[in-house]
VEXMIFI-495208 format. One line per 4 residues: number of its first residue (from 1); their letters; for each residue x, y, z of N, C-alpha, C. Coordinates in steps of 0.2 Angstrom, whole numbers, plus 5000, padded with zeros to 4 digits. Layout:
# residues N
NUM) A) X:Y:Z:X:Y:Z:X:Y:Z ~ ...
END
This chain:
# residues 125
1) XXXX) 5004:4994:5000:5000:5000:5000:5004:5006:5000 ~ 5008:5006:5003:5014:5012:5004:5019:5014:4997 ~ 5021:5007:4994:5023:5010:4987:5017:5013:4983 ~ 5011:5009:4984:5007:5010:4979:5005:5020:4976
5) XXXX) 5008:5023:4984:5009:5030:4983:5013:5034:4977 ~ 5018:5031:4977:5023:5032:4972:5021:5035:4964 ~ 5012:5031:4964:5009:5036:4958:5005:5041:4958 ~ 5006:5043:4965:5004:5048:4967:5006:5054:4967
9) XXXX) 5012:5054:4969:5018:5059:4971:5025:5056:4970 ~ 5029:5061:4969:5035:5063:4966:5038:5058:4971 ~ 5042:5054:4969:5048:5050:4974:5052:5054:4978 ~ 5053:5060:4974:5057:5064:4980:5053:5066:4987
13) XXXX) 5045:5066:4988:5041:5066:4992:5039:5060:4998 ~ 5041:5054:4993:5040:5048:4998:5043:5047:5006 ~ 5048:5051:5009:5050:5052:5015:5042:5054:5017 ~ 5041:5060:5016:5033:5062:5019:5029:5059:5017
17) XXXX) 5028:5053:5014:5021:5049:5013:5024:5043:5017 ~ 5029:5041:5019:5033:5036:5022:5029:5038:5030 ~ 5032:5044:5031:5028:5047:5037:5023:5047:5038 ~ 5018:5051:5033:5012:5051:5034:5009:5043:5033
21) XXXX) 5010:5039:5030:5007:5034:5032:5006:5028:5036 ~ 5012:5028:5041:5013:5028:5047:5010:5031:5053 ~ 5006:5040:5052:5005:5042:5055:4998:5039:5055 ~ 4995:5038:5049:4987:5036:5048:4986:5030:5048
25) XXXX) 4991:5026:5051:4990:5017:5050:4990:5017:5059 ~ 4989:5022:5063:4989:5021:5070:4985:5015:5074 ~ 4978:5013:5068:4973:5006:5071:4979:5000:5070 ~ 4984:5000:5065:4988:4992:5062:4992:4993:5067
29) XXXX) 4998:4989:5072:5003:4988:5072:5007:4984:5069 ~ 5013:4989:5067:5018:4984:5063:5021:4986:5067 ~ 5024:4985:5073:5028:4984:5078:5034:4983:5073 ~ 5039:4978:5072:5049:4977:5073:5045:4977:5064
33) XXXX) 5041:4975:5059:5039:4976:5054:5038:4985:5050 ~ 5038:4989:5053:5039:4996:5050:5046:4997:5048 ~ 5050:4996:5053:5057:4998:5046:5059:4994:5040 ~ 5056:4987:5041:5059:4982:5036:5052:4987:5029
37) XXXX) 5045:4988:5032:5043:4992:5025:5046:4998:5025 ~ 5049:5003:5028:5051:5009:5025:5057:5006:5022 ~ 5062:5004:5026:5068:5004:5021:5066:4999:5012 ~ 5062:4995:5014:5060:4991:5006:5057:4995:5002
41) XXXX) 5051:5000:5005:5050:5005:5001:5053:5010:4997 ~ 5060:5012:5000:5066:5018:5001:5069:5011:4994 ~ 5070:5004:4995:5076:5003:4993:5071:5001:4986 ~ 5065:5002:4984:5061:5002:4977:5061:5007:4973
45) XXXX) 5059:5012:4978:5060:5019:4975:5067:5021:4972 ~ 5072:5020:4975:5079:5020:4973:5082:5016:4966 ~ 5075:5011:4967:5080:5007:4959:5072:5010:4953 ~ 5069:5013:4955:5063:5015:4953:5064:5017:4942
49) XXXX) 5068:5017:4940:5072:5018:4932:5072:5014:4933 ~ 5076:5008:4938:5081:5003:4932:5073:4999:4932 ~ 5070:4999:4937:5064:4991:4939:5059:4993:4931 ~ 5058:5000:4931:5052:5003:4924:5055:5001:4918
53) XXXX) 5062:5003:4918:5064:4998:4911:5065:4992:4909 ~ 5065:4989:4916:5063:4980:4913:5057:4978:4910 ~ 5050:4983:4914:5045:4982:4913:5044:4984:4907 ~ 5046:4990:4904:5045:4992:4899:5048:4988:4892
57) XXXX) 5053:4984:4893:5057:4981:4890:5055:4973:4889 ~ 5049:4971:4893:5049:4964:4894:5039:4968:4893 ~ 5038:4972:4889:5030:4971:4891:5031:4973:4880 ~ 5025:4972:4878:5022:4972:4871:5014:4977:4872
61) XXXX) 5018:4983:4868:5010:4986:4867:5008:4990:4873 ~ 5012:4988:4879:5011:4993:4886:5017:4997:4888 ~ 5017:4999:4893:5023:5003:4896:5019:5007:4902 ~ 5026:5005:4908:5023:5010:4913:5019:5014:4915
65) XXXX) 5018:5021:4908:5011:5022:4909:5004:5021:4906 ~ 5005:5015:4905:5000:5013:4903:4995:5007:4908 ~ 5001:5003:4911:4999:4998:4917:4994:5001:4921 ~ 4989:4998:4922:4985:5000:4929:4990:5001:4936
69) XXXX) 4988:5006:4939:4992:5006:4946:4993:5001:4950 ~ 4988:4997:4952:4988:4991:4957:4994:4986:4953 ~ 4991:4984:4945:4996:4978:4943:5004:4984:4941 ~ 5004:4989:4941:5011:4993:4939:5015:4992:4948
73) XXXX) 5013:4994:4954:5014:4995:4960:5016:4988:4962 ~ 5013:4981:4959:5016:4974:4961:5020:4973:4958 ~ 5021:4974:4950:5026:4972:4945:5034:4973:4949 ~ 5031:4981:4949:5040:4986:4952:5040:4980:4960
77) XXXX) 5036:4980:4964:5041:4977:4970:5042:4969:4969 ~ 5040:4967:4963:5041:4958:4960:5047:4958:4959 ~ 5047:4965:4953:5057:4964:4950:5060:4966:4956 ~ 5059:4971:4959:5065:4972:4965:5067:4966:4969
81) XXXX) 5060:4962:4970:5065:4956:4974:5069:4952:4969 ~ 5066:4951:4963:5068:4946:4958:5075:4947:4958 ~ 5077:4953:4955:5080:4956:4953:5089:4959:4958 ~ 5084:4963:4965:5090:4966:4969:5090:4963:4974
85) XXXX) 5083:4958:4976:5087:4956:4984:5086:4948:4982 ~ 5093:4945:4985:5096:4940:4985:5091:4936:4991 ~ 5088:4940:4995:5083:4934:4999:5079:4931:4998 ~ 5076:4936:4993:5067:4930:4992:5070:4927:4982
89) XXXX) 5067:4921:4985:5070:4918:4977:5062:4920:4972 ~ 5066:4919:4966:5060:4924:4960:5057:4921:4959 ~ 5054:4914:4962:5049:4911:4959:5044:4911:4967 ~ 5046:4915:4973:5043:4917:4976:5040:4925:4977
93) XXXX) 5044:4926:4974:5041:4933:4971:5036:4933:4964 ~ 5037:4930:4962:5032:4931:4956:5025:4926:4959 ~ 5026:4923:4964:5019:4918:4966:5015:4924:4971 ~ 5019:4928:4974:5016:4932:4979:5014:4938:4975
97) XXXX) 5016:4940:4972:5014:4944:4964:5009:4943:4962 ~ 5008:4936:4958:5003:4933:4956:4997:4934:4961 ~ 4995:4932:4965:4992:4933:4971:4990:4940:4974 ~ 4995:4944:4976:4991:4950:4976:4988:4955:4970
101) XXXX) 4992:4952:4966:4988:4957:4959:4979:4953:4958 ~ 4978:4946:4958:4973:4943:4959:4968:4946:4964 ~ 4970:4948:4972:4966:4952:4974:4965:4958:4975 ~ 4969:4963:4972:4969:4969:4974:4966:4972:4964
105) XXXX) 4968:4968:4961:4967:4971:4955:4961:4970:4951 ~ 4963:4969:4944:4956:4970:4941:4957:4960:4939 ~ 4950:4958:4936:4948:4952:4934:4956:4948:4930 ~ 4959:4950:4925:4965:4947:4921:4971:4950:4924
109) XXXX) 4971:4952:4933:4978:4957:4933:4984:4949:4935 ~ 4982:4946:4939:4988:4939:4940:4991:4938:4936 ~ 4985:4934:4928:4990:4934:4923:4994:4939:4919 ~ 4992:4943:4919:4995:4951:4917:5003:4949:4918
113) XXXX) 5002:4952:4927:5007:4952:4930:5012:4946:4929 ~ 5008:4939:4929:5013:4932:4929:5017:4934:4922 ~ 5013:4933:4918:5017:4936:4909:5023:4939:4910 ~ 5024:4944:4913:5029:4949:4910:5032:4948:4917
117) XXXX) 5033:4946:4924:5038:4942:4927:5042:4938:4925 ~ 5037:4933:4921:5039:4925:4917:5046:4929:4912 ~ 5042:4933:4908:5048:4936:4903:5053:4939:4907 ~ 5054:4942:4909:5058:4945:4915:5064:4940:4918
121) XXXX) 5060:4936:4921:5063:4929:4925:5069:4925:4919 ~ 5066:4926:4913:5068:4922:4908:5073:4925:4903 ~ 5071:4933:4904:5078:4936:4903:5083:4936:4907 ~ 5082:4935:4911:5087:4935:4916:5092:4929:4917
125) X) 5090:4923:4915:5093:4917:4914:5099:4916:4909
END
């Protein structure tokens, strides 16, 4: 939900939507869980070029802006794990991709998303 901001306002902004949504998530606790999302959000936004050109590069007919937000906002944090953190393997990034783009998106966002992982995944090999 946090990155999902990102199409909202300027990344140079996301410090204060880091804050502010923190501030207004005061019913959740994310106890020892809040840093691990700010810094993963901080370390998205940071690769936020290189993640958009994969996507752009591995998509047909689309491009960043054209992706829905919900399936654009799961893509980017799929390729960051895929791609820059060595702890979650890409085939468990791409199943938890699948998954919340299925519930947060529209009726064909899973497969959307699963497609252009798969390509992704497979350039990468």
């Amino acid at each position: 939900m946090l990155l999902f901001r990102v199409e909202f306002h300027d990344v140079a902004d996301m410090p204060e939507q880091i804050r502010l949504f923190f501030e207004n998530s005061e019913d959740v606790n994310f106890g020892e869980d809040a840093d691990y999302i700010k810094s993963r959000c901080q370390a998205v936004c940071g690769k936020l070029p290189e993640i958009d050109k994969l996507i752009n590069d591995n998509t047909e007919g689309w491009n960043t802006s054209r992706i829905g937000k919900v399936e654009l906002t799961v893509l980017r944090l799929a390729v960051y794990e895929m791609c820059f953190d060595d702890d979650i393997p890409a085939g468990v990034a791409i199943n938890e991709a699948v998954e919340i783009a299925k519930k947060f998106g529209q009726d064909n966002s899973g497969g959307f998303v699963n497609a252009i992982l798969a390509k992704i995944l497979k350039q990468g090999d």
